[in-house]
C-alpha positions as CSV (number, residue, x, y, z in Angstrom):
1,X,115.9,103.5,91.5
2,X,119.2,103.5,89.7
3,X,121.1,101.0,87.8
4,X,124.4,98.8,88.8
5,X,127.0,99.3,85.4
6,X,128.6,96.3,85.0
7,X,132.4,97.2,86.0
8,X,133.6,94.1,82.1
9,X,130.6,93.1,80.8
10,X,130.6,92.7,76.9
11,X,128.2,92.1,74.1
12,X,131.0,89.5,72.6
13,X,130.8,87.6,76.2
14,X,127.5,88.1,76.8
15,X,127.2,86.0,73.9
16,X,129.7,83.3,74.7
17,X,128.7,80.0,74.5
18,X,131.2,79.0,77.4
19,X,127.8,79.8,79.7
20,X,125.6,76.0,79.8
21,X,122.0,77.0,79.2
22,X,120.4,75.5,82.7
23,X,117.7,77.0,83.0
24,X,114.9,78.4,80.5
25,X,115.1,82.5,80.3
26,X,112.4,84.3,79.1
27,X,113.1,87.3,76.5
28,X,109.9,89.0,77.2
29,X,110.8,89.5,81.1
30,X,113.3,92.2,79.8
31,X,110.6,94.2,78.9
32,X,109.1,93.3,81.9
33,X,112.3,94.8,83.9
34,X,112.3,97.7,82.2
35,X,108.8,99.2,82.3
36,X,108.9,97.5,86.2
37,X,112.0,100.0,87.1
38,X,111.3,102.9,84.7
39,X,113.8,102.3,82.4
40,X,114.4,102.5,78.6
41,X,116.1,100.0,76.6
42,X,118.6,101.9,75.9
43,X,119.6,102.2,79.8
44,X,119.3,98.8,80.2
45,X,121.7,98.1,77.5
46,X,124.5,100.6,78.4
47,X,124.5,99.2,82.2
48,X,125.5,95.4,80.6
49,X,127.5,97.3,77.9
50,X,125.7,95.8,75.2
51,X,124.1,97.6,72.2
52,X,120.4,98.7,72.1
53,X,119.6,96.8,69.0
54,X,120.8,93.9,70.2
55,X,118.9,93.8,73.7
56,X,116.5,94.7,71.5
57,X,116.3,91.5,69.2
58,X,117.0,89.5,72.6
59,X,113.8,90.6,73.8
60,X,112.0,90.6,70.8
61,X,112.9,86.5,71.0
62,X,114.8,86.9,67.5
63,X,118.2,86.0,69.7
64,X,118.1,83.8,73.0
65,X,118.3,85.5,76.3
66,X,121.3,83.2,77.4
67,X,122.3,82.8,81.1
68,X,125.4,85.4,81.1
69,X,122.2,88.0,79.6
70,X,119.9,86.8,82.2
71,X,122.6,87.3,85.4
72,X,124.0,90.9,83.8
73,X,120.2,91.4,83.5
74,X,120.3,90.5,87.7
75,X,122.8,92.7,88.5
76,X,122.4,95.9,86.9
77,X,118.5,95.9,88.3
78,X,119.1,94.1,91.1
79,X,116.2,91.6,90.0
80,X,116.7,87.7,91.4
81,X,117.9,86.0,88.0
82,X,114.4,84.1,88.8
83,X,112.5,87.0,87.6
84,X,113.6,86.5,83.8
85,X,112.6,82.9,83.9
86,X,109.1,83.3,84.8
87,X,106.1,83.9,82.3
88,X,104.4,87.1,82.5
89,X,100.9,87.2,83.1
90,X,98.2,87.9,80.3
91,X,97.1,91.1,81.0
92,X,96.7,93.4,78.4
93,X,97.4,97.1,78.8
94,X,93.4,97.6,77.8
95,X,92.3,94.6,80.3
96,X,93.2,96.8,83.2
97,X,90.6,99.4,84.6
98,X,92.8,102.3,86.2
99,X,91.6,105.2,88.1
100,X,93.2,108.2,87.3
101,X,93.9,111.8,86.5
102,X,93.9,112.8,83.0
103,X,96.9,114.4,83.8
104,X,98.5,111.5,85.1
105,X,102.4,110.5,83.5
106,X,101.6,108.3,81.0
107,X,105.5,107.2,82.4
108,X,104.3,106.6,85.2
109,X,101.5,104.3,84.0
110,X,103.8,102.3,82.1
111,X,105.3,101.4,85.7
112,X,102.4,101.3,87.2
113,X,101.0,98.8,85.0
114,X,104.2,96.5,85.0
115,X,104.1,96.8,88.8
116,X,100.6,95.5,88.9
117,X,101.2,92.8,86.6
118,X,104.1,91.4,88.9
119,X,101.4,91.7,91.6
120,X,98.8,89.9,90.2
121,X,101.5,87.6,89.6
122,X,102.3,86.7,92.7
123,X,99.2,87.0,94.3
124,X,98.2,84.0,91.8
125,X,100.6,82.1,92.9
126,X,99.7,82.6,96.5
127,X,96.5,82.1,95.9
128,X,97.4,78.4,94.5
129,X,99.4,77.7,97.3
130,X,96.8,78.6,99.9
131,X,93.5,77.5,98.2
132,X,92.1,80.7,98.0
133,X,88.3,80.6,97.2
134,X,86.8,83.7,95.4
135,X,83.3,84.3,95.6
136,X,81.5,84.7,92.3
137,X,80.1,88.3,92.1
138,X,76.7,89.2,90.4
139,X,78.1,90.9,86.6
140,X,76.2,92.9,84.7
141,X,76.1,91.5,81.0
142,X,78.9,91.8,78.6
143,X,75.7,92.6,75.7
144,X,74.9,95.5,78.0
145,X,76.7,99.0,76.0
146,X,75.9,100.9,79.4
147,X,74.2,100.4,82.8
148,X,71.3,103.2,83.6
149,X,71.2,104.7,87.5
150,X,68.3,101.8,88.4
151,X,70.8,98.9,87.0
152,X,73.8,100.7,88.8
153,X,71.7,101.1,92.3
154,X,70.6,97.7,92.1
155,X,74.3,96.4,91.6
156,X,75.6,98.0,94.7
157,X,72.7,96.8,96.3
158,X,73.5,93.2,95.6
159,X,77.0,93.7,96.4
160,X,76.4,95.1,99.4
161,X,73.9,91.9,100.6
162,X,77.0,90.0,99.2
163,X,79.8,91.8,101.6
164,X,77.1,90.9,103.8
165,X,75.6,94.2,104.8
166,X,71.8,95.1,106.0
167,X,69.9,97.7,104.7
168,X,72.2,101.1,104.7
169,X,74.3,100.6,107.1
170,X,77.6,101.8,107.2
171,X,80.7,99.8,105.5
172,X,83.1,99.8,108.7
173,X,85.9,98.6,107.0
174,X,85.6,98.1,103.2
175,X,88.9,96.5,102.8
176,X,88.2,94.0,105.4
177,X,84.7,93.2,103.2
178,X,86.0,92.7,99.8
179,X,89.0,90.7,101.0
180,X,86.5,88.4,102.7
181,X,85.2,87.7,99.0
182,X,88.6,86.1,98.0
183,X,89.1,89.3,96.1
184,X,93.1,90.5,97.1
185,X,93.4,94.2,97.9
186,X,97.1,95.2,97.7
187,X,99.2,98.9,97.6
188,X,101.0,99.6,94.7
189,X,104.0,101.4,95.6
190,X,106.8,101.9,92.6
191,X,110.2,102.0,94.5
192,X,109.4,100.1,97.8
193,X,113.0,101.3,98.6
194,X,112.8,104.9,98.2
195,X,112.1,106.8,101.6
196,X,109.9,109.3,99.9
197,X,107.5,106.2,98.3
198,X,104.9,107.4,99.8
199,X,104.3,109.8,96.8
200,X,104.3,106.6,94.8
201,X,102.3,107.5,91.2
202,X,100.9,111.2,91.6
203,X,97.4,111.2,90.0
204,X,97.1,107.7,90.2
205,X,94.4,106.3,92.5
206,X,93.5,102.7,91.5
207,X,93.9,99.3,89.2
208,X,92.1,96.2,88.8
209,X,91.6,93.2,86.7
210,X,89.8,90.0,87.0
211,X,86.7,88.0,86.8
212,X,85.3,86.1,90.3
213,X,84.4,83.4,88.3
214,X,88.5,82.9,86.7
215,X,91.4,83.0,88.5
216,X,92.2,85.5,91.3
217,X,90.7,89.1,91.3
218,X,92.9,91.7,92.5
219,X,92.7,95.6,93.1
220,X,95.2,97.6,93.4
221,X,95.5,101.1,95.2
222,X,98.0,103.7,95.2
223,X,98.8,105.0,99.0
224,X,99.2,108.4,100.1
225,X,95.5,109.6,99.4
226,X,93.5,110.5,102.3
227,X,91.4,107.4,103.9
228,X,87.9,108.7,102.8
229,X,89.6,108.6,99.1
230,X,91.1,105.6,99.5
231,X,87.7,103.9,100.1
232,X,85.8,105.1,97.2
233,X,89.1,103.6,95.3
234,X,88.1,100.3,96.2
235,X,84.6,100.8,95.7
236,X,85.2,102.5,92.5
237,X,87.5,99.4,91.8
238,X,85.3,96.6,92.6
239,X,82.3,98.7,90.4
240,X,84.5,97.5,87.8
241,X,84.7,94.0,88.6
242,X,81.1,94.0,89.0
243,X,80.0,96.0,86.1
244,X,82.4,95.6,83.6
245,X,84.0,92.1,83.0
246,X,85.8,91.9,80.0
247,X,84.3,94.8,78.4
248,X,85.5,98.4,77.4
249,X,82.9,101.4,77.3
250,X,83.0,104.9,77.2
251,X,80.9,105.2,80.2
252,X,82.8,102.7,82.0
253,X,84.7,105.4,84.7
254,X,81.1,107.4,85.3
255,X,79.2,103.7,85.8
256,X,82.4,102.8,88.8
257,X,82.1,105.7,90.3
258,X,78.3,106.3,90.4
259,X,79.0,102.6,91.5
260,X,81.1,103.4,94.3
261,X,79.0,106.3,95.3
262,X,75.0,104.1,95.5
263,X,77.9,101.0,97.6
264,X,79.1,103.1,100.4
265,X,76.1,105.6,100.6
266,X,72.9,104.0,99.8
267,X,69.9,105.8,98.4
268,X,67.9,105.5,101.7
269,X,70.5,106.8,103.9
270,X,71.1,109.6,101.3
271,X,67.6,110.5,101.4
272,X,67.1,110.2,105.2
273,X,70.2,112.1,105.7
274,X,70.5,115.0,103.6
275,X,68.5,117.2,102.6
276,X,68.1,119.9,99.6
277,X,69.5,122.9,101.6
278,X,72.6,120.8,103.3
279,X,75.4,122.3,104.6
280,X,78.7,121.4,104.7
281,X,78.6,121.1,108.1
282,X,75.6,118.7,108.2
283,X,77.7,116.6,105.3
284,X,80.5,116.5,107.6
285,X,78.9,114.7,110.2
286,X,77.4,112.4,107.2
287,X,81.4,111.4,106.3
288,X,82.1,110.7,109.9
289,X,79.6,107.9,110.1
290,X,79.9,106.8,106.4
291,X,84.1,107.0,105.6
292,X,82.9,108.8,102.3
293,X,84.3,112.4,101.5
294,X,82.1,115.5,101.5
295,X,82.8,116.5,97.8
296,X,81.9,112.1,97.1
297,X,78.5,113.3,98.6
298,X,77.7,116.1,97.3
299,X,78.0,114.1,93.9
300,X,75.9,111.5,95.4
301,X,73.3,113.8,96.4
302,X,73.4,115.3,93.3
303,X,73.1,112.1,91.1
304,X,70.0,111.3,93.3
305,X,68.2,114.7,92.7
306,X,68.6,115.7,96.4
307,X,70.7,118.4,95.5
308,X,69.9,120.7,92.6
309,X,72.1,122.1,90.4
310,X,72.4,125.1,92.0
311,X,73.6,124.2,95.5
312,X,75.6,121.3,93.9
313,X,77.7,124.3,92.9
314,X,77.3,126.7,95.9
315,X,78.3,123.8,98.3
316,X,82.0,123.3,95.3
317,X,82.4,126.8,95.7
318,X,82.0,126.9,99.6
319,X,84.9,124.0,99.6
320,X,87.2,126.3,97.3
321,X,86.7,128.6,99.8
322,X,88.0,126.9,102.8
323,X,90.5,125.3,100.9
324,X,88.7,121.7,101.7
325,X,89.3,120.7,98.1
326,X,92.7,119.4,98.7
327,X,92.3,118.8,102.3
328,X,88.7,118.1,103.9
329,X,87.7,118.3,107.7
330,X,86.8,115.0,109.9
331,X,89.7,112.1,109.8
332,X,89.0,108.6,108.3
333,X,90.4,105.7,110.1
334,X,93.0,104.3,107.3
335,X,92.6,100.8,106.6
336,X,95.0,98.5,105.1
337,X,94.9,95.0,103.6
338,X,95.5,91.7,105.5
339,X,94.7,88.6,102.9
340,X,97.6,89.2,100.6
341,X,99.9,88.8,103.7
342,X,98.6,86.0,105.5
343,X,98.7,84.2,102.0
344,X,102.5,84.8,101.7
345,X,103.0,83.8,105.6
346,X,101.4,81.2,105.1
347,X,102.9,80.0,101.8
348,X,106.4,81.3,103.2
349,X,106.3,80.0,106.1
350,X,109.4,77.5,107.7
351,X,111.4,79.2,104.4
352,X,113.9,81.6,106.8
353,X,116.3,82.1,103.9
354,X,115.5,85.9,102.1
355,X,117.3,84.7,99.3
356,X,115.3,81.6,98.6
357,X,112.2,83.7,99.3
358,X,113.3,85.9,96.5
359,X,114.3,83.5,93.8
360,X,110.7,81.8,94.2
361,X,108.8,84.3,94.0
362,X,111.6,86.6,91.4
363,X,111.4,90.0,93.3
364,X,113.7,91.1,95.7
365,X,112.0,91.5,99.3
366,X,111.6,94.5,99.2
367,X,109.1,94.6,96.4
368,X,107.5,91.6,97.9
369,X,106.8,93.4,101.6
370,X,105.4,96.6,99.8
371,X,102.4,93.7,98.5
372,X,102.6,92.4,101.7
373,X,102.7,94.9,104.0
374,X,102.7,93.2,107.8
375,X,99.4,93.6,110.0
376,X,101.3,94.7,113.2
377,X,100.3,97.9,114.9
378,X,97.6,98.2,112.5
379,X,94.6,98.0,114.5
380,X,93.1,95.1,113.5
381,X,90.2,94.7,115.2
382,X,89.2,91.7,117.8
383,X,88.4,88.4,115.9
384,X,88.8,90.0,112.4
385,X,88.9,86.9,110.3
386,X,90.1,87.6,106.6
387,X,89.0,84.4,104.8
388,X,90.1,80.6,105.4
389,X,92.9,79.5,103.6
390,X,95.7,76.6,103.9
391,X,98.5,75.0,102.3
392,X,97.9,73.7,98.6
């Protein structure tokens, strides 16, 4: 995304006081732009010809962000004014469980992060307008400094009686499950207007923040991944709204991902369907019926003792060998989130004008669509009800 330079825009006018203060801007929203685009400071003060330091005391709060700020502010990013009047959610950098490479751009984080936050933003908002109910999860204790394998099983087991699952049956469609909680599932994609946002934040995976029992959970997932990957995301995601509510722990990335593992392939299937001298054939028949990847198996398998150590690594070493490390056999159906978009119909709906769509919720439509991607041609199955919702 690149920036608009104001053709005569001036630190001395953006400081006149010829401009009547209307409305209430927000200093902090500047840094909200800014880590939203993938901008510095420094960018954002050359494109409205004004001097870092100063855009720097303005969003510190030390100077007001006056309305000729606020509309340069608008169109240099191409931002609705709106968006540096609203309050920014409270959500610290360490609130936020992210799955991730440790390779990933720490850059790209930053983005990443403000993207979510403007998610979870909105999707509060909907959620308000729609009275969206959330259905309290079972948490482990906040005493708890980490969750054995029993405590983990039993977890996924109660979540799984929750999503409304028998015994070890497959999850058909995970998305569809957790959205049925009240929990919103949404895509973050970091320039909805790029063609090539598909890559959208390599070696990023997942996000989430929230508590079932206070305000509106959401998880976040990066697209591009392949489907089986993209499940274990959300399972690995909603590990973390189980297991770890307001709480940070070394162990907290192992405990979501043994999490995700014991949700979408229970102990007794693992045990019924796999045995110690597997193949990867015999595993690939086992991700057909359960949307969970080969390699996501093998470490299930492993974790359970049905695997030994030994063909753990014959069976990693057989995948380098195909080359199924990067790109595994047997095709996932792709699933994609509903709730979040039938929130925003709903809420938006008998509002025609783009424009007034934009200012209310301060994010241009194209942002807004990306969180809300539409349902059509999307195979949503017969009767699929997401959750019951209506206007506020």
């Amino acid at each position: 995304m690149t920036l608009t330079v104001l053709d005569s825009s001036t630190e001395k006018a953006c400081s006149s006081k010829a401009h009547s203060m209307k409305t209430q801007f927000n200093p902090q929203r500047i840094l909200a732009a800014r880590d939203l685009l993938g901008f510095t400071l420094t960018e954002l003060a050359e494109a409205i010809e004004v001097s870092q330091a100063f855009l720097s005391q303005v969003a510190g709060g030390n100077k007001n962000l006056s309305e000729p700020h606020a509309e340069s502010l608008a169109q240099v990013t191409g931002l609705p004014i709106t968006f540096f009047t609203m309050e920014s959610p409270d959500l610290p950098s360490d609130s936020l469980r992210f799955r991730k490479n440790k390779t990933a751009s720490s850059r790209l984080t930053r983005q990443a992060s403000a993207l979510f936050r403007e998610t979870y933003r909105v999707a509060a908002d909907l959620a308000a307008a729609t009275a969206l109910k959330t259905r309290p999860l079972t948490q482990a204790s906040t005493t708890i400094e980490s969750i054995d394998d029993t405590r983990l099983e039993d977890a996924a087991a109660a979540a799984r009686s929750l999503l409304g699952l028998d015994g070890s049956q497959p999850i058909l469609n995970l998305t569809r499950s957790i959205e049925r909680l009240g929990i919103v599932v949404a895509p973050i994609i970091l320039d909805p207007i790029s063609e090539e946002s598909g890559v959208v934040a390599p070696g990023h995976f997942g996000i989430s923040h929230g508590k079932t029992d206070q305000g509106t959970p959401l998880i976040g997932y990066f697209p591009g991944s392949a489907p089986d990957r993209d499940r274990f995301t959300l399972a690995h995601e909603l590990g973390h709204l189980v297991l770890h509510p307001g709480r940070q722990l070394p162990s907290a990335e192992d405990e979501a991902n043994y999490f995700a593992g014991a949700l979408l392939f229970p102990e007794a299937a693992a045990r019924s369907l796999i045995r110690p001298d597997a193949t990867l054939s015999q595993l690939a028949r086992v991700k057909a019926e359960y949307g969970i990847s080969i390699q996501a198996l093998i470490m299930r398998a492993a974790a359970l003792g049905i695997l030994s150590p030994e063909r753990k690594r014959s069976l990693f070493v057989q995948l380098s060998a195909r080359g199924w490390r990067t790109n595994e056999p047997v095709e996932v159906a792709a699933e994609y989130p509903l709730l979040f978009r039938k929130m925003f119909d709903i809420a938006t709906s008998g509002v025609k004008s783009v424009s007034l769509i934009e200012q209310r919720f301060g994010l241009p439509m194209s942002y807004l669509r990306s969180m809300a991607p539409s349902a059509s041609n999307r195979g949503l199955e017969n009767g699929a009800e997401v959750i019951s919702l209506r206007r506020a």
